[in-house]
TIMI-2910 file (N, C-alpha, C, CB; in pm, 1 decimal, decimal comma, always signed):
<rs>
+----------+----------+----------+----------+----------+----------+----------+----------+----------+----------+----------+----------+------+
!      n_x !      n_y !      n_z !     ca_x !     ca_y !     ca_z !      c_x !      c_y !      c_z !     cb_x !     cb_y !     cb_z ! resn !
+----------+----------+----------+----------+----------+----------+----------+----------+----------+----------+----------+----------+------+
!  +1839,0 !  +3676,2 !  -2468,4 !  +1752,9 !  +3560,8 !  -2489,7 !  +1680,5 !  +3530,4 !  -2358,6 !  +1835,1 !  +3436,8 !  -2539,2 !  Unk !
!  +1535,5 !  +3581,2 !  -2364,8 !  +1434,5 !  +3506,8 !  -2226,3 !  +1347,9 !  +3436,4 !  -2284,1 !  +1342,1 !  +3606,6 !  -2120,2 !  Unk !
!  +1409,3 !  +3267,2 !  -2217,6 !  +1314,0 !  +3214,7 !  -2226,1 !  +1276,2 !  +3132,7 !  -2078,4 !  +1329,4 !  +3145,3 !  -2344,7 !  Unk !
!  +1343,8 !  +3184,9 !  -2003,7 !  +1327,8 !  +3167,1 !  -1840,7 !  +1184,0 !  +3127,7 !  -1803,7 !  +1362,9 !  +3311,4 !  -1757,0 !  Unk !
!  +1026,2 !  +3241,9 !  -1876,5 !   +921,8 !  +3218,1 !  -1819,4 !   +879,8 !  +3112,7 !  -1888,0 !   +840,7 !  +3317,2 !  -1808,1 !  Unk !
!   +904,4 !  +3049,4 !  -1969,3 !   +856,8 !  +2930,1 !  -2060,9 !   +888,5 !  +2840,9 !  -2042,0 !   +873,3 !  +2922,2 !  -2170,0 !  Unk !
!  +1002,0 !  +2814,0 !  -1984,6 !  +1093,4 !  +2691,6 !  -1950,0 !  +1007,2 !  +2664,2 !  -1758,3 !  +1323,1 !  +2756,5 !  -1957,9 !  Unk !
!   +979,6 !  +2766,5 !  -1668,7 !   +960,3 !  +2771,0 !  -1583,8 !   +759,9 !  +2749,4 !  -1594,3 !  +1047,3 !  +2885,5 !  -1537,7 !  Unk !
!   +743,7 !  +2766,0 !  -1710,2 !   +570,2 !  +2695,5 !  -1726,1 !   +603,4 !  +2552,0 !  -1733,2 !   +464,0 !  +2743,2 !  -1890,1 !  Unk !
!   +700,8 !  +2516,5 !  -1825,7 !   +705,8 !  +2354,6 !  -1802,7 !   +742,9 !  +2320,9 !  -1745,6 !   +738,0 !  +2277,6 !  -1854,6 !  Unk !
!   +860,7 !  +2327,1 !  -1604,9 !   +902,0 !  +2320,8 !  -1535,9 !   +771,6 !  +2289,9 !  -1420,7 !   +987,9 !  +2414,1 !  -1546,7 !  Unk !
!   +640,5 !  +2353,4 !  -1404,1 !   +542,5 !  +2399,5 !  -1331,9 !   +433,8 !  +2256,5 !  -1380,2 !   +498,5 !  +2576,2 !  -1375,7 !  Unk !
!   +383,0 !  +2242,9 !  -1489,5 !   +345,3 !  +2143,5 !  -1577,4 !   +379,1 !  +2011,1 !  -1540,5 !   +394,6 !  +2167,9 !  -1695,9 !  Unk !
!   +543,6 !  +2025,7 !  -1536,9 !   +617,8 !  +1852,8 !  -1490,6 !   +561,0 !  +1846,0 !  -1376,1 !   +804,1 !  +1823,0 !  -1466,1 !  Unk !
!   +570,2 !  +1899,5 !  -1267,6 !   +577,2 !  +1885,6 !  -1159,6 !   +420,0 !  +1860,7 !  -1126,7 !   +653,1 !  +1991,4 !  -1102,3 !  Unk !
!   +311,4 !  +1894,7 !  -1224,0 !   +200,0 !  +1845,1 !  -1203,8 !   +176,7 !  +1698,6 !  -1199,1 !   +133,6 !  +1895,9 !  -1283,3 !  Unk !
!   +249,8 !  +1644,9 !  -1322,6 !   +253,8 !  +1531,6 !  -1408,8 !   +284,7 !  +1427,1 !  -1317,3 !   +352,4 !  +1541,3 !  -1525,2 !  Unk !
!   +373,4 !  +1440,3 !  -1239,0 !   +483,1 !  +1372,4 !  -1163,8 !   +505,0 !  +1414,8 !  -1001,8 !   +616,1 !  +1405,0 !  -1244,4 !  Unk !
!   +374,5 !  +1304,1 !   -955,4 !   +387,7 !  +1346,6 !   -794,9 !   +493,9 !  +1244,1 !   -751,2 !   +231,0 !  +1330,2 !   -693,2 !  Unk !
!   +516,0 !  +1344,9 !   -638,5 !   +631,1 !  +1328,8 !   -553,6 !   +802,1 !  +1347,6 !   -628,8 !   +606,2 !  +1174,4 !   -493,3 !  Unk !
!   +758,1 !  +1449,0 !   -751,9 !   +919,9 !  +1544,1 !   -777,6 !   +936,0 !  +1638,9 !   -677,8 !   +933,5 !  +1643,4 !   -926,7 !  Unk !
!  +1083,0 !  +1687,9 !   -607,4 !  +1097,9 !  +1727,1 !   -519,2 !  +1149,5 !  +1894,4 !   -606,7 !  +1184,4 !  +1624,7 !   -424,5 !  Unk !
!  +1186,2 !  +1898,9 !   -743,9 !  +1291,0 !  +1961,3 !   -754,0 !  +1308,6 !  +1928,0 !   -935,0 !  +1408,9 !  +1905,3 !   -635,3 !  Unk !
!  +1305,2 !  +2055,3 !  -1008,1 !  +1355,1 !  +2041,3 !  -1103,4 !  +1424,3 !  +2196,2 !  -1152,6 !  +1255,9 !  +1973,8 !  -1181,5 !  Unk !
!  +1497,2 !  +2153,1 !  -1253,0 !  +1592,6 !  +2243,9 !  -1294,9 !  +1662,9 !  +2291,2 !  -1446,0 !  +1677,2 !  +2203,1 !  -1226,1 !  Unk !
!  +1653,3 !  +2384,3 !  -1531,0 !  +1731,2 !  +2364,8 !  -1660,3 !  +1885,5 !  +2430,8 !  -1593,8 !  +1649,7 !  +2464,6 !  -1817,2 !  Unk !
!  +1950,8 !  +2410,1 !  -1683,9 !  +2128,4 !  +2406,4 !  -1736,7 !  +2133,3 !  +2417,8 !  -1804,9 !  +2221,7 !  +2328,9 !  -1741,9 !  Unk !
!  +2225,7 !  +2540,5 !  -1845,9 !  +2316,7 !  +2504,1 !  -2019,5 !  +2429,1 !  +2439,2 !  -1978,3 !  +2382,0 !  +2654,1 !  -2129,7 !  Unk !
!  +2491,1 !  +2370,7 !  -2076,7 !  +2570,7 !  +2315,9 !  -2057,2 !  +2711,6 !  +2377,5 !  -1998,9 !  +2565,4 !  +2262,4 !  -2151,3 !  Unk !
!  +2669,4 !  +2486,7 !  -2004,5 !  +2772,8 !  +2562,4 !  -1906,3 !  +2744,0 !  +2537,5 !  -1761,4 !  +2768,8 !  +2722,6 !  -1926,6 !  Unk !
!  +2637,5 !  +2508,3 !  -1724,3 !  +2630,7 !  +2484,7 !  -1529,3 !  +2555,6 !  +2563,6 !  -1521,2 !  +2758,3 !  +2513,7 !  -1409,5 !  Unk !
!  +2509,7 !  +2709,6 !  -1592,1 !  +2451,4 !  +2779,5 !  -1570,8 !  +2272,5 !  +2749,9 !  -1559,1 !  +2506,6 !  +2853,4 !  -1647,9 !  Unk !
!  +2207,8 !  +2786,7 !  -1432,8 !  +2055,9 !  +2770,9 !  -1426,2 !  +2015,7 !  +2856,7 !  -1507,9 !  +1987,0 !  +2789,3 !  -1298,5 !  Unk !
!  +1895,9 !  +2795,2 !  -1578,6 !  +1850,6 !  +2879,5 !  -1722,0 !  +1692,6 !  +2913,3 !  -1620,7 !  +1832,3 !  +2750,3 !  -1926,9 !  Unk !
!  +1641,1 !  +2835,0 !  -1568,9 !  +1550,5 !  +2779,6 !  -1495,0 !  +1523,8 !  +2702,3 !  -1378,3 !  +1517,7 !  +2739,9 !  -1548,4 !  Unk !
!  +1474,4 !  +2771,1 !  -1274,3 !  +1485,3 !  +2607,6 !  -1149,3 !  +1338,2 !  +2631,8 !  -1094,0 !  +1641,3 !  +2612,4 !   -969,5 !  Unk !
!  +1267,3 !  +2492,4 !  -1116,1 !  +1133,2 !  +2486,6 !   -982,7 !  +1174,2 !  +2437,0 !   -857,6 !  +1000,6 !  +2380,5 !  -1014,6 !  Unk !
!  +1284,1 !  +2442,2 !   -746,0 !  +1301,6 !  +2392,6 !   -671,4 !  +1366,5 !  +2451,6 !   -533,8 !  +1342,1 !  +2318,3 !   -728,3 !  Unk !
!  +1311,0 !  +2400,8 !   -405,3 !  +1358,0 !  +2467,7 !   -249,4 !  +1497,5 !  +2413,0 !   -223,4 !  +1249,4 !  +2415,6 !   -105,4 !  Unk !
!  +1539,4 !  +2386,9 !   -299,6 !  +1699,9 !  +2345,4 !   -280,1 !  +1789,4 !  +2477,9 !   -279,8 !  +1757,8 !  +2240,2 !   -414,6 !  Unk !
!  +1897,7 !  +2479,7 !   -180,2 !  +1913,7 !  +2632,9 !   -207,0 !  +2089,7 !  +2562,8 !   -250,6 !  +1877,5 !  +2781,2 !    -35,0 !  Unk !
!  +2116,0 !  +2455,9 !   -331,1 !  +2183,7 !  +2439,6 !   -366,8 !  +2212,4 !  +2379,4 !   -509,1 !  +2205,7 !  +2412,6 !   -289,0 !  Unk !
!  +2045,6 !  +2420,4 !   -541,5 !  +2064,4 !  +2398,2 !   -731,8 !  +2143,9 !  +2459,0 !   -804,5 !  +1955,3 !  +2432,8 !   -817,6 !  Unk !
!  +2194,0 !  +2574,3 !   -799,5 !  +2339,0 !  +2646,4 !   -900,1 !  +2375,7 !  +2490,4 !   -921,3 !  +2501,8 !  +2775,4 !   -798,6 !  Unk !
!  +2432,7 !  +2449,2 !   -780,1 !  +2555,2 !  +2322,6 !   -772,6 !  +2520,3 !  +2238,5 !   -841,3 !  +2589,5 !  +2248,8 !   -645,5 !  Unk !
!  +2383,2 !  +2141,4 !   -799,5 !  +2353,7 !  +2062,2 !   -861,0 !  +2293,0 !  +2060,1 !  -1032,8 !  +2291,2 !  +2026,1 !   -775,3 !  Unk !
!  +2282,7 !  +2178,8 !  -1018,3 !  +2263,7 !  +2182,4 !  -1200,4 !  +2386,6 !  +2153,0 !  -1296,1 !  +2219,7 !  +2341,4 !  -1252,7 !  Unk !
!  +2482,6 !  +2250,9 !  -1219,7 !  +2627,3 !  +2229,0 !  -1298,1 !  +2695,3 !  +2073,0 !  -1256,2 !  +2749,3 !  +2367,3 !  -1242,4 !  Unk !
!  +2665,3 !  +2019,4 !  -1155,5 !  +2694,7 !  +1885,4 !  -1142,3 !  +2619,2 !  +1755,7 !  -1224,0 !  +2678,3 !  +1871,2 !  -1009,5 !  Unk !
!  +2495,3 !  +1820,4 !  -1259,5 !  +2434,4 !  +1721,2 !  -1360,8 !  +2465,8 !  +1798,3 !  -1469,9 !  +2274,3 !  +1680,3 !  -1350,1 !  Unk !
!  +2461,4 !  +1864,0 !  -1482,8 !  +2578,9 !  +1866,2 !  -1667,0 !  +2695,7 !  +1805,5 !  -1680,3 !  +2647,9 !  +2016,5 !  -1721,6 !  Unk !
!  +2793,2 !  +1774,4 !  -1554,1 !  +2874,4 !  +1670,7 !  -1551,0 !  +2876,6 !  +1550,9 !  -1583,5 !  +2897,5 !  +1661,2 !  -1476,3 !  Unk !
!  +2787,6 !  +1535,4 !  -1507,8 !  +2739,1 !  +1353,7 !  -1503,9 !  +2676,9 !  +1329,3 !  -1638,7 !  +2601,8 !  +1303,3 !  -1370,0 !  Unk !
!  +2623,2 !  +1381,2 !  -1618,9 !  +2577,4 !  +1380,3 !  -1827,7 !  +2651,7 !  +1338,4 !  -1898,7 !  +2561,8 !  +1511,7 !  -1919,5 !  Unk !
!  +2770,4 !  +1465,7 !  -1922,2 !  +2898,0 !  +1433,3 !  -2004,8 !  +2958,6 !  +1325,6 !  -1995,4 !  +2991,3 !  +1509,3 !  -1988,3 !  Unk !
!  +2997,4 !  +1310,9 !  -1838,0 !  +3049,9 !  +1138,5 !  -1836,6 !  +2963,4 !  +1064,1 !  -1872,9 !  +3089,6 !  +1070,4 !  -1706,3 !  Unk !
!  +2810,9 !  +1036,6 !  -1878,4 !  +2724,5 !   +929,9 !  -1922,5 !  +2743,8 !   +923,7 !  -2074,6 !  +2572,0 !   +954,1 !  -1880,4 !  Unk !
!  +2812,0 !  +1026,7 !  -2111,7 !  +2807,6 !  +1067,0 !  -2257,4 !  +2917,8 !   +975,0 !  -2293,5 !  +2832,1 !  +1234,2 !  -2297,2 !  Unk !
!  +3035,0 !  +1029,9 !  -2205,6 !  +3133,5 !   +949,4 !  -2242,8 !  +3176,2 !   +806,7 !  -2216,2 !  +3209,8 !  +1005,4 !  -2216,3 !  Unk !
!  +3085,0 !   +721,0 !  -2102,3 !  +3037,6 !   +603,4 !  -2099,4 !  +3019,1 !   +521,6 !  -2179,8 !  +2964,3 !   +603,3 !  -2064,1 !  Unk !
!  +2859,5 !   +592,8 !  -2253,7 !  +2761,9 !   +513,7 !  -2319,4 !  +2842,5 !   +497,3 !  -2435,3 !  +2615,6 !   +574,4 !  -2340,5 !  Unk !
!  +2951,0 !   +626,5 !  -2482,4 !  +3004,0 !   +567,3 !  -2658,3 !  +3112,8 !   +485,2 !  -2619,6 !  +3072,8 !   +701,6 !  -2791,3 !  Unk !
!  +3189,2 !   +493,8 !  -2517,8 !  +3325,0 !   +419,2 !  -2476,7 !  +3249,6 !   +231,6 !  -2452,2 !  +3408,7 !   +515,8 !  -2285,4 !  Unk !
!  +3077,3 !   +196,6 !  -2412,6 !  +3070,2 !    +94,5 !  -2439,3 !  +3001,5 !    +28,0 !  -2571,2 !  +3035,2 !    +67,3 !  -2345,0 !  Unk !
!  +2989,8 !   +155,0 !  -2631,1 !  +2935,8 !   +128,5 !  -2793,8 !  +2765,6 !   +139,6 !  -2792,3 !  +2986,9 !    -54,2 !  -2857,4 !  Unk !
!  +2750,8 !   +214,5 !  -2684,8 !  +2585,9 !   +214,9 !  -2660,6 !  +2529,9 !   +293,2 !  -2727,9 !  +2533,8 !   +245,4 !  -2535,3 !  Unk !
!  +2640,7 !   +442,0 !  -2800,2 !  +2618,7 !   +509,2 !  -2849,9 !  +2555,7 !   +625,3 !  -2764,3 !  +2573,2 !   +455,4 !  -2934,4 !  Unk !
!  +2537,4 !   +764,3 !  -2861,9 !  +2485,3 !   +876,1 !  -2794,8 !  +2382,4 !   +874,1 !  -2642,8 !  +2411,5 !   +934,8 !  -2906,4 !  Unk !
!  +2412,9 !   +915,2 !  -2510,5 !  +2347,2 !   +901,0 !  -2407,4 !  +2242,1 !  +1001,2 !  -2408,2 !  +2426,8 !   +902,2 !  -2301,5 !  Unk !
!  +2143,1 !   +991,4 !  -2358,5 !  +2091,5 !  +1101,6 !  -2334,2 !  +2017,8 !  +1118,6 !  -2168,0 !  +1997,7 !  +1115,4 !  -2452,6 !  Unk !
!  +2030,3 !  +1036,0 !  -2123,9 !  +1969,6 !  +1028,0 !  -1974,3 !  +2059,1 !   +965,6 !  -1867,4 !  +1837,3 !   +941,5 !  -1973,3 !  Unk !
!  +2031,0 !   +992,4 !  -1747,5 !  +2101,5 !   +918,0 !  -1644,0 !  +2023,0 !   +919,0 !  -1513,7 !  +2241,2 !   +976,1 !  -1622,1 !  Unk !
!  +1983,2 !   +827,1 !  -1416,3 !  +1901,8 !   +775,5 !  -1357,1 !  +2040,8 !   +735,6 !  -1167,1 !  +1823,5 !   +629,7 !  -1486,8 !  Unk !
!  +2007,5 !   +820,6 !  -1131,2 !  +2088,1 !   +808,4 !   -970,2 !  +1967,2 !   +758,6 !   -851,8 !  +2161,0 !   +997,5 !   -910,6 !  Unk !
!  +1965,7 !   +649,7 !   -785,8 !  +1859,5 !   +599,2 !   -652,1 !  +1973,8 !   +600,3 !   -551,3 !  +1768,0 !   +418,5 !   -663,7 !  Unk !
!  +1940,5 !   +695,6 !   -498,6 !  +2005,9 !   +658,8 !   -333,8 !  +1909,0 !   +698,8 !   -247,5 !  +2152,3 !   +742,2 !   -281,2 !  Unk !
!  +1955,3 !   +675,8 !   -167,5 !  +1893,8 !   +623,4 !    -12,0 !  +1773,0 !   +736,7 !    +30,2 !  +2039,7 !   +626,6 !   +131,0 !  Unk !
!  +1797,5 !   +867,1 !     -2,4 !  +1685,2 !   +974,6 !    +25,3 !  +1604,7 !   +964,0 !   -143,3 !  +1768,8 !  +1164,8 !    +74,9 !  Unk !
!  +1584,6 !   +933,4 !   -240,2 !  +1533,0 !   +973,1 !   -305,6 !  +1625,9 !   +912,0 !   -485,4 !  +1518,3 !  +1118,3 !   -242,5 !  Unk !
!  +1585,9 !   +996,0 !   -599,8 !  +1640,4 !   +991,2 !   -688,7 !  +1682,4 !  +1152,1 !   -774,0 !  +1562,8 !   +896,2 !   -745,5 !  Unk !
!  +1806,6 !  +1109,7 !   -842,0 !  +1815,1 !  +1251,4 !   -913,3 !  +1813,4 !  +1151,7 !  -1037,4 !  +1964,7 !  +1379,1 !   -883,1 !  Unk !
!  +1767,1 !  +1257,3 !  -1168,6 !  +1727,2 !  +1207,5 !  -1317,3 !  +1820,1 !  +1364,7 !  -1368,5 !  +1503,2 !  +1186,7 !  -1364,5 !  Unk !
!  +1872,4 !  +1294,6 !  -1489,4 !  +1893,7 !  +1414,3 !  -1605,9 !  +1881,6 !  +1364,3 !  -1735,4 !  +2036,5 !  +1485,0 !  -1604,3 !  Unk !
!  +1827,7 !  +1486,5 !  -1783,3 !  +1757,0 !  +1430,5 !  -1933,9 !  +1844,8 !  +1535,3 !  -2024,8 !  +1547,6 !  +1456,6 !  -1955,7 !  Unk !
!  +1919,1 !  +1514,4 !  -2135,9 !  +1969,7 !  +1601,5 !  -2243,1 !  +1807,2 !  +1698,2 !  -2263,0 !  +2036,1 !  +1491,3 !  -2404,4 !  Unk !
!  +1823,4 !  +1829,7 !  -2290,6 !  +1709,6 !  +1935,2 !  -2330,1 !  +1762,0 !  +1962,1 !  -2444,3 !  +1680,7 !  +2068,4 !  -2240,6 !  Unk !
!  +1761,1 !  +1897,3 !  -2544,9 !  +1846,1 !  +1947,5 !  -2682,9 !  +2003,1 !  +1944,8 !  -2652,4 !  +1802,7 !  +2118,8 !  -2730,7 !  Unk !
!  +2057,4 !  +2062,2 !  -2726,4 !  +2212,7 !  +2006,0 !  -2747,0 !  +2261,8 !  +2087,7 !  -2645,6 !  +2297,8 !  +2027,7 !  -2903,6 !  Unk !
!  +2172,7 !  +2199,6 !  -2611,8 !  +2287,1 !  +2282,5 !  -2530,7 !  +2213,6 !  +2301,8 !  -2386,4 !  +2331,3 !  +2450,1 !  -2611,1 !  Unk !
!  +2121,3 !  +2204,6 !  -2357,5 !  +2077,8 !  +2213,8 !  -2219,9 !  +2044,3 !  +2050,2 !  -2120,7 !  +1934,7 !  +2309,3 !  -2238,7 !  Unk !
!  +2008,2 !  +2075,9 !  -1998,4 !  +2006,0 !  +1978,5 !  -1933,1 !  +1903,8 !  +1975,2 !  -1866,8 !  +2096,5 !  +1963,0 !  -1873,9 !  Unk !
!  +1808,4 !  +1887,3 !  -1853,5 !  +1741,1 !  +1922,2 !  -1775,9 !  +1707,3 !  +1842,9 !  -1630,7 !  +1655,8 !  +1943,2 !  -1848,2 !  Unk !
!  +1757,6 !  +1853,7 !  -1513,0 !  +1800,6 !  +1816,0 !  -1389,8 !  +1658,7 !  +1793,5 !  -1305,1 !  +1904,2 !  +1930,0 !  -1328,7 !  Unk !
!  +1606,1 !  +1644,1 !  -1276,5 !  +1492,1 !  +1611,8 !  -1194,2 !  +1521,4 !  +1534,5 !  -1024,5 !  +1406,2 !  +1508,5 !  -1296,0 !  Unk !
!  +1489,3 !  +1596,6 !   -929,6 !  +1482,4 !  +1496,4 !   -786,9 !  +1357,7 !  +1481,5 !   -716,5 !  +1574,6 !  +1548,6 !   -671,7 !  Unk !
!  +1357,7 !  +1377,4 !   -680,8 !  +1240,7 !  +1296,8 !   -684,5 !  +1221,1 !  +1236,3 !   -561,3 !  +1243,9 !  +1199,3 !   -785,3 !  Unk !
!  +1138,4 !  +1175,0 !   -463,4 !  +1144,6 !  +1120,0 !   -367,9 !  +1118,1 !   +960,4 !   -397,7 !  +1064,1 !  +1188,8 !   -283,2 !  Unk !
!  +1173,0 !   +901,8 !   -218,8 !  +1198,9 !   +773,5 !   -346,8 !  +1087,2 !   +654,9 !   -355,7 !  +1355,9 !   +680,0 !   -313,3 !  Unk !
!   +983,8 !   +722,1 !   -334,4 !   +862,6 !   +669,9 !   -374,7 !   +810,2 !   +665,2 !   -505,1 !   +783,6 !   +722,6 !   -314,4 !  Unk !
!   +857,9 !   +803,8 !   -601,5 !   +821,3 !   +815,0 !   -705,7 !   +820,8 !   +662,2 !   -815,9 !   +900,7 !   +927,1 !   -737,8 !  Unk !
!   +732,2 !   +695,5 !   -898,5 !   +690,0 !   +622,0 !   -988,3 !   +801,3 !   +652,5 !  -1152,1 !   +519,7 !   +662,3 !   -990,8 !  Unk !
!   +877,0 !   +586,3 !  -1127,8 !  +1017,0 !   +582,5 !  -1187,9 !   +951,1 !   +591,0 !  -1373,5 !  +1125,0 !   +401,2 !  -1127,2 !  Unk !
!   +915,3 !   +464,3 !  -1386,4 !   +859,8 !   +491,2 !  -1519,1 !   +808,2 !   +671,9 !  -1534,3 !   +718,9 !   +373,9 !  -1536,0 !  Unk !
!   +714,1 !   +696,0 !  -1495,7 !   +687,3 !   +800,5 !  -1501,2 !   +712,7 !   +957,9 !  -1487,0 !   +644,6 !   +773,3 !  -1471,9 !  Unk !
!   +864,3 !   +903,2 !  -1402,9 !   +989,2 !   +998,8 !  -1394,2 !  +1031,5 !  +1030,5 !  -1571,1 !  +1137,6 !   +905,1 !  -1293,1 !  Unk !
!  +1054,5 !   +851,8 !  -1565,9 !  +1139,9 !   +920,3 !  -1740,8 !  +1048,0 !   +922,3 !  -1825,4 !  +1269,8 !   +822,4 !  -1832,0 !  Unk !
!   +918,2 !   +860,0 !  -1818,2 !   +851,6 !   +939,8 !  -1928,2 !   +843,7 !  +1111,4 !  -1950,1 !   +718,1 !   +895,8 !  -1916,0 !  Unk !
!   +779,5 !  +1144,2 !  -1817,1 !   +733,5 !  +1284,9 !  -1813,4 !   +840,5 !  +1416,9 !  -1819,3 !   +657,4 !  +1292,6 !  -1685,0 !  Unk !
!   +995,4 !  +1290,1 !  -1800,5 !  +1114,6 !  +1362,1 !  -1770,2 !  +1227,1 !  +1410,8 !  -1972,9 !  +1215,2 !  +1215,9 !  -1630,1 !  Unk !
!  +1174,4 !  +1304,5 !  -1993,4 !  +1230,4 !  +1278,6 !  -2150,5 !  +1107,0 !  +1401,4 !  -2211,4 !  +1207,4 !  +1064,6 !  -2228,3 !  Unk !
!   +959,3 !  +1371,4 !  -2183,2 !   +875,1 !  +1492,3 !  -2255,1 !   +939,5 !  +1645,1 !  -2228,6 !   +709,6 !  +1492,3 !  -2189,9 !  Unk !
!   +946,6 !  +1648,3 !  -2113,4 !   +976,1 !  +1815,1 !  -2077,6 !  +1126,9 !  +1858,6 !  -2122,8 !   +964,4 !  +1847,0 !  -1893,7 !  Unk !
!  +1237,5 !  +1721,0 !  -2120,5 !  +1393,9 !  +1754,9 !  -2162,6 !  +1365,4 !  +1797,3 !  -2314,7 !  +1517,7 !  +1605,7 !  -2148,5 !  Unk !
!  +1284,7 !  +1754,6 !  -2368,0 !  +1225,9 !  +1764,8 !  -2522,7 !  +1159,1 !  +1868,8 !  -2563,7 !  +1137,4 !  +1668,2 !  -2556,7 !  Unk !
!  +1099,1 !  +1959,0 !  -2467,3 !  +1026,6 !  +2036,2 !  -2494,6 !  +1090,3 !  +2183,0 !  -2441,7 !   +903,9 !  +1988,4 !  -2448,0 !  Unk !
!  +1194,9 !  +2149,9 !  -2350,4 !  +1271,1 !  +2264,6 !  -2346,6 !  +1370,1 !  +2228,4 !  -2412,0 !  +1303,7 !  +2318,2 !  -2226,9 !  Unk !
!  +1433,4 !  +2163,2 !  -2476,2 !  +1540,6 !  +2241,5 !  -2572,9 !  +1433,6 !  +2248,9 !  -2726,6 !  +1725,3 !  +2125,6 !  -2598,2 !  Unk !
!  +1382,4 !  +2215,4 !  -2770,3 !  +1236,1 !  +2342,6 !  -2842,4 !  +1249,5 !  +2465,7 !  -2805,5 !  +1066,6 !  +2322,5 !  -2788,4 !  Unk !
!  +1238,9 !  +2479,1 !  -2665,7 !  +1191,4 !  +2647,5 !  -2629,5 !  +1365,7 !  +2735,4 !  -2685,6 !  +1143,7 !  +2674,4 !  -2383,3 !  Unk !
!  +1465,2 !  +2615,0 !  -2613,4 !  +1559,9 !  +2718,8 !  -2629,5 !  +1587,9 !  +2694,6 !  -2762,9 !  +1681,5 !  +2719,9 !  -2536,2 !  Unk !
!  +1610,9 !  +2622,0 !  -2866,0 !  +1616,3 !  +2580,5 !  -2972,2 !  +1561,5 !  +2697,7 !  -3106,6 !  +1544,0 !  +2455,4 !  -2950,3 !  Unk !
!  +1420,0 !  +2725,0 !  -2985,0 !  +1330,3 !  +2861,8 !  -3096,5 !  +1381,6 !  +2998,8 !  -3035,5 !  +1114,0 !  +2867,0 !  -3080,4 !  Unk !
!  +1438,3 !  +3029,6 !  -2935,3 !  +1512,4 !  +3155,6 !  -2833,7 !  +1655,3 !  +3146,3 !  -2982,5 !  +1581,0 !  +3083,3 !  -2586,5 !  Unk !
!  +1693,4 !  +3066,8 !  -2955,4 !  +1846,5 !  +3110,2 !  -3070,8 !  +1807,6 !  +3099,7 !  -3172,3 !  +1987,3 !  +3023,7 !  -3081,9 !  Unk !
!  +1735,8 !  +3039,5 !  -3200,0 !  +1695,0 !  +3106,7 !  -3388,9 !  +1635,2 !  +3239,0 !  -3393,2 !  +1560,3 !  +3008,4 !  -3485,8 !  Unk !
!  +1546,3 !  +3276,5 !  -3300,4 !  +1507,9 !  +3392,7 !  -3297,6 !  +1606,7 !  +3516,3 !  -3279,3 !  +1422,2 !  +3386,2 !  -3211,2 !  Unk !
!  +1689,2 !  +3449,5 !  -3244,7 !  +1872,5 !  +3584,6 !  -3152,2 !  +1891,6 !  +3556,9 !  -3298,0 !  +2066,1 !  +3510,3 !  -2976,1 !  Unk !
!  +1934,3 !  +3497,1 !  -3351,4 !  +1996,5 !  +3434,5 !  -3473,8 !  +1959,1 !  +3552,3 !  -3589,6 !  +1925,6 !  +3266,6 !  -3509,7 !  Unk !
!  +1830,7 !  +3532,7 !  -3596,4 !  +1759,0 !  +3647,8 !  -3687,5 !  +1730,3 !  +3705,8 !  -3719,5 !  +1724,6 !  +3680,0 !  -3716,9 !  Unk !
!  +1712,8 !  +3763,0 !  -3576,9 !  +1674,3 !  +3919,3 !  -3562,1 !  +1837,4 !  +3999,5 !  -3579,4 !  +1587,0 !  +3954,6 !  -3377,8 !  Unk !
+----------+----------+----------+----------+----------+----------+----------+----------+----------+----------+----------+----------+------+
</rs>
C-alpha cells in the first residue's frame, strides 16, 4: 500500500494554508510515519507519541462523557503541537510556532486529518480488492 506521495501532496498543501507550521506528520496508529513534511530529526518519536496522546485524549474525552475525541491542542512555551484523528487508523501530527493563527491551525488541521484518512481509507479498499 503507497500512499506516501499523496499524503505528502497534502502534507505540502497544509503547510501552504497555514503559515508559520513548523512540521507536520502522518501515523498509523501503530507510531509508524506513513508520511512526514518536517526538519525534525525526531518525528519517528513524536509521531508515535502523538498517537499516544490521542489515545489518552480518547480515553479522557469518554471517561468525562464528552464522548469520541478527535483532536488535541498542546501551547508551550516554544510553539504548539496539534493532532487530528486521519480516519480510524491514522494520526495526523501538526507543530506550529507560537505565533500561529490557532483557529486556522484546526481548521486547516481537521481538513487535511480528513483528507488523509480518505487517501488511506481508498489505499485499503483498493489492497482489499485487488
Amino acid at each position: 500500500m503507497t500512499v506516501e506521495p499523496d499524503v505528502l501532496d497534502e502534507l505540502a498543501r497544509l503547510r501552504a494554508r497555514v503559515p508559520r507550521l513548523t512540521g507536520a506528520f502522518a501515523a498509523g496508529t501503530d507510531g509508524r510515519v506513513l508520511a512526514g513534511d518536517t526538519t525534525d530529526a525526531a518525528a519517528a518519536h513524536l509521531a508515535a507519541f502523538g498517537v499516544d496522546v490521542l489515545e489518552a485524549a480518547l480515553r479522557l474525552s469518554d471517561a468525562a462523557g464528552q464522548g469520541l475525541a478527535h483532536e488535541f491542542l498542546v501551547h508551550g512555551e516554544g510553539g504548539y503541537v496539534a493532532a487530528y484523528a486521519a480516519g480510524p487508523s491514522a494520526v495526523l501530527t501538526l507543530l506550529a510556532e507560537p505565533r500561529v493563527n490557532v483557529g486556522r491551525l484546526h481548521l486547516e488541521g481537521r481538513r487535511s486529518g480528513a483528507r488523509i484518512g480518505e487517501l488511506l481509507g481508498g489505499a485499503l479498499e483498493r489492497l482489499e480488492n485487488s
